[in-house]
C-alpha positions in Angstrom: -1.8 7.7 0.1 -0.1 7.1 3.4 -0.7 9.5 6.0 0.9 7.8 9.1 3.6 5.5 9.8 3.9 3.7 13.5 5.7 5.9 14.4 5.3 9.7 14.5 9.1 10.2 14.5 10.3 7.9 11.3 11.5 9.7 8.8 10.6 6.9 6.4 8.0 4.2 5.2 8.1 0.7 3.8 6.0 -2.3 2.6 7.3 -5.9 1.0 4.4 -5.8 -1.1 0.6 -4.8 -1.8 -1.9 -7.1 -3.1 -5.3 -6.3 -5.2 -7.6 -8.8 -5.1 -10.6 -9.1 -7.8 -13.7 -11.7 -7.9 -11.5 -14.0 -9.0 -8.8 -13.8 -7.0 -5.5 -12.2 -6.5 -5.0 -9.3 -9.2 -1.7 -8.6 -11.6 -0.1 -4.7 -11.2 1.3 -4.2 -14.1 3.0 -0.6 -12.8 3.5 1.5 -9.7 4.9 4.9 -8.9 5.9 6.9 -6.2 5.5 10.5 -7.1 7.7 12.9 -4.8 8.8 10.0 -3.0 12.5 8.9 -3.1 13.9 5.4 -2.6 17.4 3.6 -2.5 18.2 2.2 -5.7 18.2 -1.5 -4.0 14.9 -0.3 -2.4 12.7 1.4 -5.3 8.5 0.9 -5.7 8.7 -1.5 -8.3 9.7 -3.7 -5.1 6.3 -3.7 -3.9 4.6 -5.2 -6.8 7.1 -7.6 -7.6 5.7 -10.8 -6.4 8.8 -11.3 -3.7 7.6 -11.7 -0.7 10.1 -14.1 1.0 13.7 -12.3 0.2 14.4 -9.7 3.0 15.8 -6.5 0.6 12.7 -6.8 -1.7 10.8 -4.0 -0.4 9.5 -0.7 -1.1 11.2 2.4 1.2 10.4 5.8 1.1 12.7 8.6 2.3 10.7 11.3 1.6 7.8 10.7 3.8 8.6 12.9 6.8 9.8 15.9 4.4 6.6 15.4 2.5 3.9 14.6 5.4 3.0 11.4 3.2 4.2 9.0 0.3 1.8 8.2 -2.4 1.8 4.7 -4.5 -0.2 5.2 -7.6 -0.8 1.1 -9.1 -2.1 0.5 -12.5 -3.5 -2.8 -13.2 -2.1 -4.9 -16.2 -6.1 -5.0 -17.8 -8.9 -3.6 -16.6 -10.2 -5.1 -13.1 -12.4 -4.6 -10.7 -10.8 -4.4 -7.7 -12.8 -6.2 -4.4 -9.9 -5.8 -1.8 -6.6 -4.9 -1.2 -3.9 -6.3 1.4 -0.1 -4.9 2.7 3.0 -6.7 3.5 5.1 -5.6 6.1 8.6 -5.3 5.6 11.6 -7.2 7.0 12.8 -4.6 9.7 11.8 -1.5 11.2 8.8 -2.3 12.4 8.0 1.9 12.8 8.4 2.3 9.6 4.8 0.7 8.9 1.9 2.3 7.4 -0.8 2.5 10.0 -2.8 5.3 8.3 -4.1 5.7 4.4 -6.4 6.4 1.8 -7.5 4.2 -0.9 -8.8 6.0 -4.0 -9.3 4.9 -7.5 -9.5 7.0 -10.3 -12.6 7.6 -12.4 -13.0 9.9 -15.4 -9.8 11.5 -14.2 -11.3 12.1 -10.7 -10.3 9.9 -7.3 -12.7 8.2 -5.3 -12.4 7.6 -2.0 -12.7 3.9 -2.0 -11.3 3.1 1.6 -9.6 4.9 4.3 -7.7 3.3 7.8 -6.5 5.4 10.6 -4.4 3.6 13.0 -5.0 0.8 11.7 -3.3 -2.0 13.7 -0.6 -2.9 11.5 1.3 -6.7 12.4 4.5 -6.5 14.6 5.8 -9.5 12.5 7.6 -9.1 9.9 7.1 -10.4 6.1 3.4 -10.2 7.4 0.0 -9.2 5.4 -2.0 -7.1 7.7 -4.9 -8.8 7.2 -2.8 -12.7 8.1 -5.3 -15.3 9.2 -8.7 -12.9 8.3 -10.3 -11.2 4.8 -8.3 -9.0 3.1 -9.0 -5.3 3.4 -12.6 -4.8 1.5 -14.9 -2.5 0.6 -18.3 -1.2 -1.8 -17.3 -1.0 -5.4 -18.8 2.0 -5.5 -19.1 4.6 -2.7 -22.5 5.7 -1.4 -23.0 8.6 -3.1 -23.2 12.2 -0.9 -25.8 13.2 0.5 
């Protein structure tokens, strides 16, 4: 779920594309949603996880964001994975349009699990760019610490 865009004023958010990344290597997404979140028809979710991360209009955008206070992608994987890391692709414009705060969660036995969270994270001015260009992709335990 993202919580916060680069700017507090956009009324929108957008990515190119998100990534999962397994033991092996980059993971296939085989669907996506955007649930209360509503997108130009040349613009929808399914952009994210298409693979396209050249062609300028292939992106995700979310006008709902500001009305809502946050957009939500729920991604399903094609098979079962385990998931080691995740990256984001910034779009081709707007630069305050990108997500600099979220929560990563995975779902488990019908409950979520905090897998990761960001806040302010320092999202690329370039654009077309993985936040993560030139280092490891975003990481974390496969299975949270458990409370205390």
């Amino acid at each position: 779920m993202f919580t916060r865009a680069r700017s507090a004023t956009t009324p929108n958010i957008q990515l190119q594309e998100v990534r999962f990344y397994g033991v092996s290597g980059p993971l296939r997404i085989g669907f996506v949603s955007n649930p209360g979140g509503g997108s130009p028809k040349n613009q929808p979710v399914e952009d994210v996880i298409d693979g396209d991360v050249t062609t300028p209009g292939s992106k995700w955008l979310d006008n709902h964001f500001r009305d809502v206070g946050s957009s939500t992608l729920f991604l399903e994987l094609a098979s079962p994975q385990i998931v080691t890391a995740y990256d984001l692709m910034t779009a081709n414009d707007v630069p305050n349009r990108d997500p600099v705060s979220w929560e990563f969660s995975r779902n488990l036995g019908g409950g979520w699990i905090l897998m990761d969270s960001q806040t302010d994270f320092p999202a690329p001015r370039k654009r077309q760019a993985w936040y993560t260009e030139g280092q490891a992709a975003l990481g974390f335990a496969l299975y949270p610490a458990p409370p205390p």
